[in-house]
C-alpha positions in Angstrom: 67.0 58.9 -2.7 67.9 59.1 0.8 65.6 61.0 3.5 65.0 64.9 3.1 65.1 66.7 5.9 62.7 68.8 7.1 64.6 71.6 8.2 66.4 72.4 5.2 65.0 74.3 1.6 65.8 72.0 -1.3 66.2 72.0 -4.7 65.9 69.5 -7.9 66.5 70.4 -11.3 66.9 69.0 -14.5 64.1 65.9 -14.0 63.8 66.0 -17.5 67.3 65.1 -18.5 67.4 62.7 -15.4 63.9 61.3 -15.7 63.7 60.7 -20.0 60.4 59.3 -21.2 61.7 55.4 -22.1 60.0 53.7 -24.9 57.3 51.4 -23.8 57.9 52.0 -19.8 56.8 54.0 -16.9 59.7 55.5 -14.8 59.9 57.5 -11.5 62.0 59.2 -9.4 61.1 60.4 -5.8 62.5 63.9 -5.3 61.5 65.0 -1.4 60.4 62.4 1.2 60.7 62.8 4.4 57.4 62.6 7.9 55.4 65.3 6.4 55.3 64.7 2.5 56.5 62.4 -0.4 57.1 64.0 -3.7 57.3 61.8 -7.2 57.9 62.4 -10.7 56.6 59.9 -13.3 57.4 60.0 -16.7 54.9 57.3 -18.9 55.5 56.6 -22.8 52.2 56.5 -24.8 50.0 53.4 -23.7 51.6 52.9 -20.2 49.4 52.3 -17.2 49.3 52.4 -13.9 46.1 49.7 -13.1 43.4 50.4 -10.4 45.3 51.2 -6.9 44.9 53.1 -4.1 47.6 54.8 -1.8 46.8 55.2 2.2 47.3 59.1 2.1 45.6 61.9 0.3 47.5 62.5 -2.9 47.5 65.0 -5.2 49.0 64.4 -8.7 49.1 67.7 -11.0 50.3 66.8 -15.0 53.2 68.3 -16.5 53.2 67.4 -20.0 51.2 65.2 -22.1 47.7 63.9 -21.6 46.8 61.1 -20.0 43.2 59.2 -19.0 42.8 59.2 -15.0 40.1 57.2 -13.9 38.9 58.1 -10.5 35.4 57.8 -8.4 33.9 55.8 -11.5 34.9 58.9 -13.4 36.9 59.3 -16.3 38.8 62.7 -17.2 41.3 63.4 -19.8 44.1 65.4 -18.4 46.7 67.6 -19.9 49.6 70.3 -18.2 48.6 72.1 -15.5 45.7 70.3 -14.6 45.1 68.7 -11.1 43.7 66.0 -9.3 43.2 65.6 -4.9 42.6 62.0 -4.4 41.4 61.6 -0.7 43.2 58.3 1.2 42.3 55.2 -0.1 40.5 56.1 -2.8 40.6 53.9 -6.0 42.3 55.3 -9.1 43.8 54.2 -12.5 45.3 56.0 -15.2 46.9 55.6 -19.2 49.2 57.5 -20.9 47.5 58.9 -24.1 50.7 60.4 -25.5 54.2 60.4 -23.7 53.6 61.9 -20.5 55.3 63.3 -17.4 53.2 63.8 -13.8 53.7 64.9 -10.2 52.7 62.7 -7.2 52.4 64.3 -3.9 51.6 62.3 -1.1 50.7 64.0 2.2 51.6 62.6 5.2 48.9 63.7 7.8 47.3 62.0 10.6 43.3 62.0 10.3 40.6 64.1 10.5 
């Protein structure tokens, strides 16, 4: 996807036709990503991982459907739609897909505190 600007409203529909949940993969798309903030759907088929990471900015992920294990501060929390997650900068994180899922991933752009 090319840059989004910030000056103009946008809108993206129809992830779920454009985004299908593949057998035995993890897929993405990145929908808005521009200086102040980075927007990505995921879409996970049952058993698909993403292994212990970090990212250099805050993140919030927030599930859409499914339920998968997220693994965060030596914590680990089952989550289905709706439910939420902040993840401050750097912070280590891993997370399975318990049933085919879809998540997602906004990354904030911000200079520190």
């Amino acid at each position: 996807m090319a840059r989004t600007p910030t000056d103009r409203s946008l809108v993206v529909s129809g992830l779920a036709e454009a985004l299908p949940i593949s057998t035995a993969a993890t897929t993405s798309r990145s929908l808005v990503d521009n200086d102040h903030v980075r927007v990505v759907t995921f879409a996970f088929d049952t058993g698909e991982q993403l292994t212990e990471h970090t990212a250099a900015m805050p993140v919030v992920v927030q599930m859409i459907a499914g339920t998968v294990r997220f693994e965060v501060i030596g914590e680990t929390h089952d989550l289905g739609p709706g439910d939420c997650v902040y993840l401050a900068a750097k912070e280590p994180h891993s997370l399975e897909a318990l049933e085919p899922s879809r998540l997602s991933l906004v990354m904030l752009r911000v200079g520190g505190d």
